[in-house]
C-alpha positions as CSV (number, residue, x, y, z in Angstrom):
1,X,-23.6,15.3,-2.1
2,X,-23.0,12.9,1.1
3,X,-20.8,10.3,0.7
4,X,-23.2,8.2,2.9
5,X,-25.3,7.7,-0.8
6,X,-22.0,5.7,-1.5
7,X,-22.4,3.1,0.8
8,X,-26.2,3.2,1.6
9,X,-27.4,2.8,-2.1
10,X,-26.0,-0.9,-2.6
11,X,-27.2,-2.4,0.6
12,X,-30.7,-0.7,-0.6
13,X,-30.3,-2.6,-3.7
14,X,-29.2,-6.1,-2.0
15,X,-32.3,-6.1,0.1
16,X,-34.6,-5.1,-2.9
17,X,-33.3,-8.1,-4.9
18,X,-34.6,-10.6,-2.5
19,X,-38.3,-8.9,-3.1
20,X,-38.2,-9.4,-6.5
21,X,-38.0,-12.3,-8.9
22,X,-34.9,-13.8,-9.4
23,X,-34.6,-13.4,-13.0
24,X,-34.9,-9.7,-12.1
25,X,-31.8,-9.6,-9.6
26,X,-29.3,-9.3,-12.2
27,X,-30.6,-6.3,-13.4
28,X,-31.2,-4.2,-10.2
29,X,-27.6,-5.1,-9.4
30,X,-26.7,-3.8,-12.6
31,X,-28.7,-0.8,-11.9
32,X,-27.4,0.8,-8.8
33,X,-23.9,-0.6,-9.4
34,X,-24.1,1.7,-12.1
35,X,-25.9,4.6,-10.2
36,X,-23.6,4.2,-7.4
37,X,-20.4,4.8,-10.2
38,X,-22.6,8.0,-11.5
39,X,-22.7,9.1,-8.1
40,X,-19.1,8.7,-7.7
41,X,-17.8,10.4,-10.9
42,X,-19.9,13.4,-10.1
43,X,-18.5,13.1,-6.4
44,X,-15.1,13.3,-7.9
45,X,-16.2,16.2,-10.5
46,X,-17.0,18.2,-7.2
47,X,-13.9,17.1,-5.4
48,X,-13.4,20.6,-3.2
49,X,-9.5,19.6,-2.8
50,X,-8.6,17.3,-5.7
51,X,-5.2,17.5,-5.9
52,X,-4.8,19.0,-2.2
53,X,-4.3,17.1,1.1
54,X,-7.5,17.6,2.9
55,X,-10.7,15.6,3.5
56,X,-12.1,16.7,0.2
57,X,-15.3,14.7,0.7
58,X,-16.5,14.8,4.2
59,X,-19.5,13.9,6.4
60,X,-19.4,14.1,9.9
61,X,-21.9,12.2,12.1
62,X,-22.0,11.3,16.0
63,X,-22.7,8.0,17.5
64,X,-21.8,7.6,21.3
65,X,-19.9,11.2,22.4
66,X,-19.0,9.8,25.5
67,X,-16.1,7.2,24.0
68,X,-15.5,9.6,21.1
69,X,-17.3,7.1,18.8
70,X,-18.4,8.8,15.6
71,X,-19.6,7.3,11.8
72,X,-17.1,10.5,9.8
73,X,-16.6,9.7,6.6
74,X,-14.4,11.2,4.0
75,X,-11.5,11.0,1.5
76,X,-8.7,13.0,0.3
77,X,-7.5,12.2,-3.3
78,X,-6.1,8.7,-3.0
79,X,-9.2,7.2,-1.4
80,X,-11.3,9.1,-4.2
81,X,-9.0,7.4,-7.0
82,X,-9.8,3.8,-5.2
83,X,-13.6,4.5,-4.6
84,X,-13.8,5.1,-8.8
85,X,-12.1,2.0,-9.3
86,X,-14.3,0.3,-6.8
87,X,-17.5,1.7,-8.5
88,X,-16.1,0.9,-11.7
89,X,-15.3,-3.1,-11.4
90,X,-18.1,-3.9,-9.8
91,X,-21.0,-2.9,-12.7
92,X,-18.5,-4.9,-14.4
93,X,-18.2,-7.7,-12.4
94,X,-22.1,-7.9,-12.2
95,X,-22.3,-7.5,-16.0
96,X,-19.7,-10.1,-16.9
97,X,-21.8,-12.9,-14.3
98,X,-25.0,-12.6,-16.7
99,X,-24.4,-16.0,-18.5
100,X,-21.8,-17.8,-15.8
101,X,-24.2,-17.4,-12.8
102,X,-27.3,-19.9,-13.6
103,X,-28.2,-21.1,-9.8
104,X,-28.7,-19.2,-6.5
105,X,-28.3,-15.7,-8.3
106,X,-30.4,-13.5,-6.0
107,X,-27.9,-14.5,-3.1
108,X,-25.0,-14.1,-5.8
109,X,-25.7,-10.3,-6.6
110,X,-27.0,-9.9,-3.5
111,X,-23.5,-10.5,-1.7
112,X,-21.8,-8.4,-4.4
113,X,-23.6,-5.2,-3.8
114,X,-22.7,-5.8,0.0
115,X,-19.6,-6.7,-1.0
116,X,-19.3,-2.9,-2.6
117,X,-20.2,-1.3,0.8
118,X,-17.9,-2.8,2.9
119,X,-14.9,-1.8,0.4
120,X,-16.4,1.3,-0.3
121,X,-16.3,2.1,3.6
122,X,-13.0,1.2,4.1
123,X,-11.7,3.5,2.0
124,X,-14.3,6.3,3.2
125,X,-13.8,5.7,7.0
126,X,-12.9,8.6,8.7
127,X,-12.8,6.8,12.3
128,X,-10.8,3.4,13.1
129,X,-13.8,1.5,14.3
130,X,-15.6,1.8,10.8
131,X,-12.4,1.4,9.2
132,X,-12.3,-2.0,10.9
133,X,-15.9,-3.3,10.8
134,X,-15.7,-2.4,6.6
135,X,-12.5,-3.9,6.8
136,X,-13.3,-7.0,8.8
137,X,-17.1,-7.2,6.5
138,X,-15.1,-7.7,3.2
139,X,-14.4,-10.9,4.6
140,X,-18.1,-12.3,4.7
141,X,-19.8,-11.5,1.1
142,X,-16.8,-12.7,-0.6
143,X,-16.1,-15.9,1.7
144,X,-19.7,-16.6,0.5
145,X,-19.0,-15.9,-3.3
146,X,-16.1,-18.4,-3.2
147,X,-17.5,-21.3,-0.6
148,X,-21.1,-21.5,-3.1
149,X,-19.9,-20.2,-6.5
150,X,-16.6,-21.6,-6.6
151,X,-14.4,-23.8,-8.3
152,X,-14.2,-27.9,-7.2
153,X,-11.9,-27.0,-4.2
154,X,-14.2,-23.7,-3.1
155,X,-14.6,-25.1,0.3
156,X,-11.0,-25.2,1.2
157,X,-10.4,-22.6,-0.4
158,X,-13.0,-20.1,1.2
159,X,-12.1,-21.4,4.5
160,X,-8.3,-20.6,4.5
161,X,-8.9,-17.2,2.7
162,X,-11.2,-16.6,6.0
163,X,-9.2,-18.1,8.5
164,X,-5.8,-15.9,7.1
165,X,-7.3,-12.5,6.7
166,X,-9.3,-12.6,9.6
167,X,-6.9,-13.8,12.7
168,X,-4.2,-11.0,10.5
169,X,-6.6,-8.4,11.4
170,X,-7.3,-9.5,14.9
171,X,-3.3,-7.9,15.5
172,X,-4.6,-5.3,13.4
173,X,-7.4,-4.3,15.6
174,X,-5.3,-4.9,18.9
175,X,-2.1,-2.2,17.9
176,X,-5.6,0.5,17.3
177,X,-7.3,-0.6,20.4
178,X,-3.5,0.3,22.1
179,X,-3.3,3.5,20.1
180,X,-6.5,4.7,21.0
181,X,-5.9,3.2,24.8
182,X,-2.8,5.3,25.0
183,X,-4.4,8.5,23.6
184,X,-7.1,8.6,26.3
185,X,-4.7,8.5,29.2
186,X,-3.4,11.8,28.1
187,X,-6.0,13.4,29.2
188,X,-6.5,15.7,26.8
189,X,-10.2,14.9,25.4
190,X,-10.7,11.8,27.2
191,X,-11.0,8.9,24.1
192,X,-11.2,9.0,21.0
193,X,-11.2,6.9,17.7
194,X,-10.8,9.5,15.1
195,X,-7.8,8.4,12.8
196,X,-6.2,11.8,12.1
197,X,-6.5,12.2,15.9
198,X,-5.1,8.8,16.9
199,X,-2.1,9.4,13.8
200,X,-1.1,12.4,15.2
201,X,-0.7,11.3,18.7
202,X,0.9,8.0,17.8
203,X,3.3,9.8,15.4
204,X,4.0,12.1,18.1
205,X,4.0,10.8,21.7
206,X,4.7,7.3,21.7
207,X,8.1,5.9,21.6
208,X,10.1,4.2,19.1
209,X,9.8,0.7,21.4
210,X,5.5,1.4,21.5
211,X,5.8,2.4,17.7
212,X,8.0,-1.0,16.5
213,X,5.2,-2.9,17.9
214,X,2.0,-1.5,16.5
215,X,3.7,-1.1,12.9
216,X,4.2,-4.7,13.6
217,X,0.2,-5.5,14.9
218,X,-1.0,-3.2,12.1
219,X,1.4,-5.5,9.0
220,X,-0.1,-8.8,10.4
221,X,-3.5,-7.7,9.1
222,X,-2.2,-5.2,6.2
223,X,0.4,-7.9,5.3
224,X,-1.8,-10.7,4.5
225,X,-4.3,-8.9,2.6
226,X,-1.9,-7.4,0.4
227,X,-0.9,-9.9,0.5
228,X,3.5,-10.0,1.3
229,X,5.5,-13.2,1.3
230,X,5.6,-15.4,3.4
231,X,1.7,-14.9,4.2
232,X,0.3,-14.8,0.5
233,X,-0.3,-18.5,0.3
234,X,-4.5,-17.9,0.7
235,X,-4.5,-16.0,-2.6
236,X,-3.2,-18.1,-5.2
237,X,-5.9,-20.9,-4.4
238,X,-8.5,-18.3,-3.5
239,X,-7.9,-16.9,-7.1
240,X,-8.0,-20.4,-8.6
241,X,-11.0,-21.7,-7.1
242,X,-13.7,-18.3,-7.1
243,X,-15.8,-17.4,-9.7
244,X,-15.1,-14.5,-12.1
245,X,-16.0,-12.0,-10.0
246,X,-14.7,-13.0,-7.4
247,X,-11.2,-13.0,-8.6
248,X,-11.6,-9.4,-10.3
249,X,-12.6,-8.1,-7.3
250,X,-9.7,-9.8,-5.3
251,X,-7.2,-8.8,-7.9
252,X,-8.9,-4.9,-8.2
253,X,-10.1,-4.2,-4.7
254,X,-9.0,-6.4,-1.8
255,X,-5.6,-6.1,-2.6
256,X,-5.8,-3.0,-2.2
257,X,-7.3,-2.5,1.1
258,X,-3.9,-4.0,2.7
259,X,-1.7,-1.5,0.7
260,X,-4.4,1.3,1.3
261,X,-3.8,0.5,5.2
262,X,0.2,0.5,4.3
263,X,-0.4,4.1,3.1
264,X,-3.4,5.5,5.3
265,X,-2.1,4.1,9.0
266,X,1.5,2.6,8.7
267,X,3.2,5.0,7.1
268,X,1.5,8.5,9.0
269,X,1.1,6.7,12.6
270,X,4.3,5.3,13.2
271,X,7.0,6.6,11.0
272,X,10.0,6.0,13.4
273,X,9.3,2.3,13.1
274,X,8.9,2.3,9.7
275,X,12.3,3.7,8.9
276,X,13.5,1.2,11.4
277,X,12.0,-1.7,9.5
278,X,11.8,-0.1,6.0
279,X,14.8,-2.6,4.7
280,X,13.2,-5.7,6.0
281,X,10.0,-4.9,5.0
282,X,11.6,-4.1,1.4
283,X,13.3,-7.8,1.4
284,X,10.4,-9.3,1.9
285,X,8.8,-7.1,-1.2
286,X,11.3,-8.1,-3.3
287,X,11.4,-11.8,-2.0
288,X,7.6,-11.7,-3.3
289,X,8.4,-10.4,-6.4
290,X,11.1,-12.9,-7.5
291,X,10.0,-15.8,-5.7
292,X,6.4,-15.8,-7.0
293,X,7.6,-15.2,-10.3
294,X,9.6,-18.2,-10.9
295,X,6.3,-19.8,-9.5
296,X,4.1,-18.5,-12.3
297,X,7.2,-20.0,-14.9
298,X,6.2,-23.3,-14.1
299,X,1.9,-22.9,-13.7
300,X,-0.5,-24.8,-16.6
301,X,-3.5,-22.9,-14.9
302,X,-3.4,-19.7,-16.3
303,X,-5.6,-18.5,-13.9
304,X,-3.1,-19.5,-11.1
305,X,-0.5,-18.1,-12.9
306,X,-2.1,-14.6,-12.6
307,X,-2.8,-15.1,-9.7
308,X,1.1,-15.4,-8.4
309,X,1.5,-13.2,-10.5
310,X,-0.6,-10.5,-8.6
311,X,1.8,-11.5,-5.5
312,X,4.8,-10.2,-7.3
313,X,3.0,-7.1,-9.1
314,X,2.3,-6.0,-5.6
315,X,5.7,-6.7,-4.0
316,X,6.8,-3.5,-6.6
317,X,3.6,-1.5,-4.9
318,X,4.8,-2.3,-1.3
319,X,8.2,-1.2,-2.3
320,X,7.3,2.2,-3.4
321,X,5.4,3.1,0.1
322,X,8.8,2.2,2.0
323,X,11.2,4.2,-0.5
324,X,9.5,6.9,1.8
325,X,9.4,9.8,-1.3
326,X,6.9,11.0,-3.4
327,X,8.2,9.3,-6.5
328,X,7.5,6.1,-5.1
329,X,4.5,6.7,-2.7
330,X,3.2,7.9,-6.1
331,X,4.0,5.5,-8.2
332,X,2.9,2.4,-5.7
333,X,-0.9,4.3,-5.6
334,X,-0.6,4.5,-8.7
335,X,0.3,0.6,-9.1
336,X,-2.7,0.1,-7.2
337,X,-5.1,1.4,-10.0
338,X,-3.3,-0.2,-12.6
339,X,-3.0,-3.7,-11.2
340,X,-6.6,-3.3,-10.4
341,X,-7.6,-2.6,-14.4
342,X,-4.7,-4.7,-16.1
343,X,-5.4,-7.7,-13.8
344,X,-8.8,-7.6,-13.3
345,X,-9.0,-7.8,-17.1
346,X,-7.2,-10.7,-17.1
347,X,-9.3,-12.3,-14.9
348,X,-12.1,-11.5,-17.0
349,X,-10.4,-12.7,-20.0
350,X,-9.8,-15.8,-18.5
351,X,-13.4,-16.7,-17.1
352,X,-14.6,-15.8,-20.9
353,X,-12.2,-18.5,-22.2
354,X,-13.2,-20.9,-19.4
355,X,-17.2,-20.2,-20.1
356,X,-16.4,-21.1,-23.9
357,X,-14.1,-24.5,-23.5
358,X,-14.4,-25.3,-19.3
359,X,-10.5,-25.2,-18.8
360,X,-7.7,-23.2,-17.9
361,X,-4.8,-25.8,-18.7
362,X,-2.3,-24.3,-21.2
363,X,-1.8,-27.5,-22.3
364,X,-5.4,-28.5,-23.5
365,X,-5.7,-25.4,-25.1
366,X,-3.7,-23.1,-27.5
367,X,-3.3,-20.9,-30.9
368,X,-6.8,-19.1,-30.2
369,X,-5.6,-15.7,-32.4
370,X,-7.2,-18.5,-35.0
371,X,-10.6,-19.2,-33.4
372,X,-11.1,-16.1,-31.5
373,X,-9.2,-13.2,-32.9
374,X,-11.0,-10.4,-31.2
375,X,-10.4,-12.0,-27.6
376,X,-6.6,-12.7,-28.9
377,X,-6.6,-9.0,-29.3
378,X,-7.2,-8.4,-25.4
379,X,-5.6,-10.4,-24.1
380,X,-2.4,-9.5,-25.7
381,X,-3.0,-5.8,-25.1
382,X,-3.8,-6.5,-21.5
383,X,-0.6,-9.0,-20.6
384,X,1.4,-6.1,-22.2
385,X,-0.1,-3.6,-20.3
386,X,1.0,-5.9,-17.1
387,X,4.5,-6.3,-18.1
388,X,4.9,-2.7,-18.5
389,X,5.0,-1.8,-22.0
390,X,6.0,2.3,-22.2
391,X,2.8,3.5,-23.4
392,X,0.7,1.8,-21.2
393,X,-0.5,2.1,-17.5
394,X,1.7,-0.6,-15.7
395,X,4.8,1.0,-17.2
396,X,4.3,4.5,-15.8
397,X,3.6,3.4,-12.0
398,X,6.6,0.2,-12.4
399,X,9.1,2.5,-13.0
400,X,8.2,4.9,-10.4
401,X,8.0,2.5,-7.8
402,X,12.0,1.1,-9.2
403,X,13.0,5.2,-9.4
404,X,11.7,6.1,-6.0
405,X,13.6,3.0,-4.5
406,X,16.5,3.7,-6.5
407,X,16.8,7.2,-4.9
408,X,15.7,6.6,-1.5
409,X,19.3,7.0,-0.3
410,X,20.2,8.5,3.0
411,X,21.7,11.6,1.1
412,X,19.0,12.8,-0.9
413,X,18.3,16.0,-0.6
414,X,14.7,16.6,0.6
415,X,13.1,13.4,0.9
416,X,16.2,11.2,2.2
417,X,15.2,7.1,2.5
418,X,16.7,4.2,3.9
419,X,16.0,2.1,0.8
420,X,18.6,2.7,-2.1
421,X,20.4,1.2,-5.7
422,X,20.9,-2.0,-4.5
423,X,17.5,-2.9,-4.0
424,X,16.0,-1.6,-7.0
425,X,18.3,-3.2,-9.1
426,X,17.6,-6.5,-7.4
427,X,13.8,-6.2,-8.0
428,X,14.2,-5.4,-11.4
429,X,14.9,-8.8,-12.2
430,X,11.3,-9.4,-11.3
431,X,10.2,-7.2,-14.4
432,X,12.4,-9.6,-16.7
433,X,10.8,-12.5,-15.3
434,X,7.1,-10.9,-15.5
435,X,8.3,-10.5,-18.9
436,X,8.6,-14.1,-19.6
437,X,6.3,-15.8,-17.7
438,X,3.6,-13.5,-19.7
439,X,4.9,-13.5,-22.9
440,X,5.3,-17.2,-22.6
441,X,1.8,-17.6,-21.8
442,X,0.9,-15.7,-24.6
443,X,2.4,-17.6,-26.9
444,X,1.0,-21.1,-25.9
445,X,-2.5,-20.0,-25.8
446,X,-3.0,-17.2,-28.4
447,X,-0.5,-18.0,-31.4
448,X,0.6,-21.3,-32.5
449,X,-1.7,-24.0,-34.1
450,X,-4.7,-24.3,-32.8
451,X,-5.6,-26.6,-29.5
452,X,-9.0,-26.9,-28.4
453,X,-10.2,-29.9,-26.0
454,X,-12.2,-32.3,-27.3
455,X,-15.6,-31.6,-25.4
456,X,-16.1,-27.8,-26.0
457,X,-19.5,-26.5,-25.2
458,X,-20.2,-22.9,-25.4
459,X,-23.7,-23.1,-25.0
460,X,-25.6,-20.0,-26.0
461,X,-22.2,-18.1,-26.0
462,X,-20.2,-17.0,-29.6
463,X,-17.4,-18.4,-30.9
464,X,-15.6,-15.4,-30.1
465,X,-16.0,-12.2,-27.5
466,X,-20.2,-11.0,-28.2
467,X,-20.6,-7.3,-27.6
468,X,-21.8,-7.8,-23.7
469,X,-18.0,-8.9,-23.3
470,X,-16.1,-6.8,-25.8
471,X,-18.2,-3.9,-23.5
472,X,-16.7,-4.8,-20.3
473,X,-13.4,-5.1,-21.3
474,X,-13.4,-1.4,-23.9
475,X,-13.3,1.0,-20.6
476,X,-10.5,-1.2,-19.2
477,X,-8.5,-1.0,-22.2
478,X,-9.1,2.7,-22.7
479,X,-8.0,3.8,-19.1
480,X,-5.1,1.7,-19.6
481,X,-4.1,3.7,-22.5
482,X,-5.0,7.2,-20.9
483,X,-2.9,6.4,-17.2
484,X,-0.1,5.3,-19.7
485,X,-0.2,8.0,-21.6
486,X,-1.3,11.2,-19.0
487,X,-0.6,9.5,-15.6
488,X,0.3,13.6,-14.7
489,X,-3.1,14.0,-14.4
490,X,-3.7,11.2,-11.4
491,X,-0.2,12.5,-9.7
492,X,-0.6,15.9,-9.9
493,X,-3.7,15.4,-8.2
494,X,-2.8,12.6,-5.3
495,X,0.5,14.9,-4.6
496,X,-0.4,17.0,-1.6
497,X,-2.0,13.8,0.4
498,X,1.1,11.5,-0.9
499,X,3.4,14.9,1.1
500,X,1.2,15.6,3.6
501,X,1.9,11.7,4.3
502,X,5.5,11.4,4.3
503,X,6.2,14.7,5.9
504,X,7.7,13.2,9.0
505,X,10.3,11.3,7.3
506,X,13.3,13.6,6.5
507,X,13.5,14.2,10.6
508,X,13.5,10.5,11.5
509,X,15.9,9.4,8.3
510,X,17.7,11.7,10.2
511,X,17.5,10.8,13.2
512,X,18.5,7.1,12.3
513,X,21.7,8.5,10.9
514,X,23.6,9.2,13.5
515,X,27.0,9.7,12.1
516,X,25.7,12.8,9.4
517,X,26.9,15.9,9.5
518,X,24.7,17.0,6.2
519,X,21.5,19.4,6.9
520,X,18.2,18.3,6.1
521,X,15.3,20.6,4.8
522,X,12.1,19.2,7.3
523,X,8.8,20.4,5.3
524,X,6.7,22.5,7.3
525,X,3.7,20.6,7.8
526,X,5.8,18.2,10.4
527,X,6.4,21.1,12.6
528,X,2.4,22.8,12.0
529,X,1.2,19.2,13.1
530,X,3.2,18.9,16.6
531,X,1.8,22.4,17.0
532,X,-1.5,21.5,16.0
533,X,-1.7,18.8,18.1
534,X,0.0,20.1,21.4
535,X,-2.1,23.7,20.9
């Protein structure tokens, strides 16, 4: 089955909607959002190398030969795991904008089925330029979904989220243009834009100076969609002021395409530089993750609130692809799944309270366990599953991320790191505070007496959560309690890419150690690849 179906299928269905009535649109979104996540799952079923470093999906296509242009796409098991949570929140997202959306809605589905290509081809790209034109095309459908559908402050809003993400990935694009520049001087094959072609080169040939300046071209785009302090001030108001959908799919997917290009480009393409800069890169991680979390102690809009919050969730992801093991690399791709269900609930959870009573301020609202018991029930399972409750999904990829920093220490055995105790302890503190900030939002708006404004109009909605909701929200909940309770099953299977990955980085911890006497154990499949590449 080509992977091609994956990204071809929505943009089918965005320009059918605008041939059809518009009462119609929601449904053919509906429709092949939800045959594109069939399509997926049986994609997965297939998987020839789930489990196993390889391009387990593949499809190879040529496009202009002569500059070694080419449309490849594929994905080994980490890029599978975020294509079937990418085909999962966006049926979702569609379903949960049936009653919210009332104006302009052909546009509206329209730009969320394109929206579903572009991140769907980033993480399928098997070639830098159409890793970049997905990457850069994320940009459009959702600046669109904020700037028309938005909150009272959409325009300013959509505008800095454009204007931050986009002039990030203009470095972005200029360390791969050097990359590939560099590449075709050797000689070799004349050019070429083929990522494993371009990592291998870069990881091999260029020189520590040459790598310390694309790993930092490749963070000023990576960075800011993640996004990493000090550059994370878009989010928060891009959060605030988009629709539903919008902020699930920031919260589930866009986040992820800057920690995605952490682990798919940084980490294999330069990893001299990155155990150069691991440390300051992890300060900044950890920065994130306590400064934004004293931020959300002080937020009324609980939509604002999780929106820091997703700032300091993420520092604990970024710290887990520097500890440079597989105990962290694991857990942070596994934070990436999990922030993308536990979150994106929470978004949803939110936009159903807003639909019902038109505000977000804890203070105007309060004690609805009373009023609304089942959507109490939620939200409570899903702000547990955030501050990592054992059990549940966040707790599993939390403490991996916190255990793989903890023992990235220069004397470790096989997978040595540059990261260690100190700062894992230090970013522990920002679990406490997650703790508090949650739980104390919790308790203002679910228990207590009961606090509803004065004006509430629910219009044709229910009192409480109707089945339409209670539907989006069950698969959430239920792959929150299967991660939490067999995450083996998602880390057996993303092992070999998460090794094949970090393969390099025994010989350059090494290497950065210059007053060790101790042996190292370098894995294999550093030496096969020089081989590879020079043969």
């Amino acid at each position: 089955m080509s992977p091609w179906l994956l990204l071809l299928l929505p943009l089918f269905g965005a320009a059918s909607i605008f041939l059809t009535k518009a009462a119609l649109s929601k449904w053919i979104s509906l429709s092949v959002s939800l045959f594109v996540f069939v399509i997926s799952i049986l994609m997965a079923v297939q998987f020839e190398q789930w489990g196993r470093m390889g391009t387990g999906l593949r499809s190879e296509t040529s496009w202009i030969n002569s500059m070694g242009l080419t449309l490849d796409l594929g994905a080994d098991s980490v890029a599978m795991m975020l294509v079937l949570l990418t085909t999962l929140l966006v049926p979702l997202c569609v379903w949960s904008s049936f009653n919210a959306i009332t104006s302009r809605r052909k546009e509206y589905y329209a730009w969320l089925l394109i929206l579903e290509t572009a991140m769907l081809g980033v993480f399928l790209a098997q070639d830098i330029i159409l890793f970049y034109v997905s990457f850069e095309l994320t940009l459009v459908p959702m600046f669109f979904l904020i700037a028309i559908y938005g909150g009272k402050n959409r325009a300013h809003a959509s505008v800095k989220f454009f204007i931050y993400t986009f002039t990030g990935s203009l470095f972005t694009l200029a360390g791969f243009v050097y990359v590939a520049w560099q590449y075709s001087k050797t000689g070799a094959s004349g050019w070429s834009f083929a990522i494993h072609d371009l990592t291998i080169f870069a990881s091999t040939q260029l020189s520590s100076t040459e790598q310390g300046w694309i790993l930092l071209a490749l963070l000023a785009g990576f960075a800011v969609k993640i996004p990493v302090f000090p550059v994370h001030t878009w989010l928060p108001l891009a959060h605030t002021e988009a629709p539903t959908a919008g902020s699930v799919i920031l919260a589930g997917v866009l986040l992820k395409l800057g920690t995605f290009g952490v682990y798919r480009f940084v980490l294999p393409m330069v990893p001299e530089a990155v155990v150069a800069w691991a440390p300051s890169i992890a300060i900044l991680s950890i920065i994130g993750i306590l400064y934004a979390a004293l931020i959300c102690w002080v937020q009324d809009d609980v939509k604002k609130l999780v929106a820091y919050s997703s700032v300091s969730h993420l520092g604990f992801c970024v710290l887990g692809l520097v500890a440079l093991n597989p105990i962290g690399l694991e857990g942070a791709v596994l934070y990436m799944i999990n922030h993308g269900l536990s979150t994106g609930a929470l978004f949803f959870l939110i936009g159903m309270m807003y639909e019902r009573y038109h505000t977000r301020d804890m203070n105007m609202i309060g004690g609805l366990a009373k009023s609304m018991p089942v959507w109490s029930f939620f939200m409570v399972f899903f702000v547990l599953a955030s501050v990592g409750l054992p059990g549940l999904n966040g707790f599993v990829s939390e403490f991996m991320c916190l255990l793989g920093t903890f023992v990235s220490t220069a004397d470790a055995d096989q997978w040595p790191g540059v990261l260690g105790p100190n700062y894992a302890v230090v970013a522990a503190l920002g679990m406490v505070l997650a703790a508090m900030y949650l739980l104390i939002m919790v308790g203002k708006i679910v228990f207590g007496a009961l606090k509803e404004p004065d004006s509430t109009d629910r219009g044709s909605l229910p009192v409480d959560l109707s089945l339409r909701e209670i539907g989006i929200l069950a698969p959430l909940a239920a792959l929150c309690i299967w991660i939490g309770v067999q995450p083996t099953v998602l880390t057996d299977a993303m092992r070999g890419s998460v090794e094949k990955v970090l393969s390099p980085y025994p010989q350059f911890v090494e290497q950065h150690r210059p007053e060790s006497n101790t042996p190292i154990v370098i894995p294999q499949s550093v030496t096969q690849d020089k081989e590879d590449h020079h043969g």
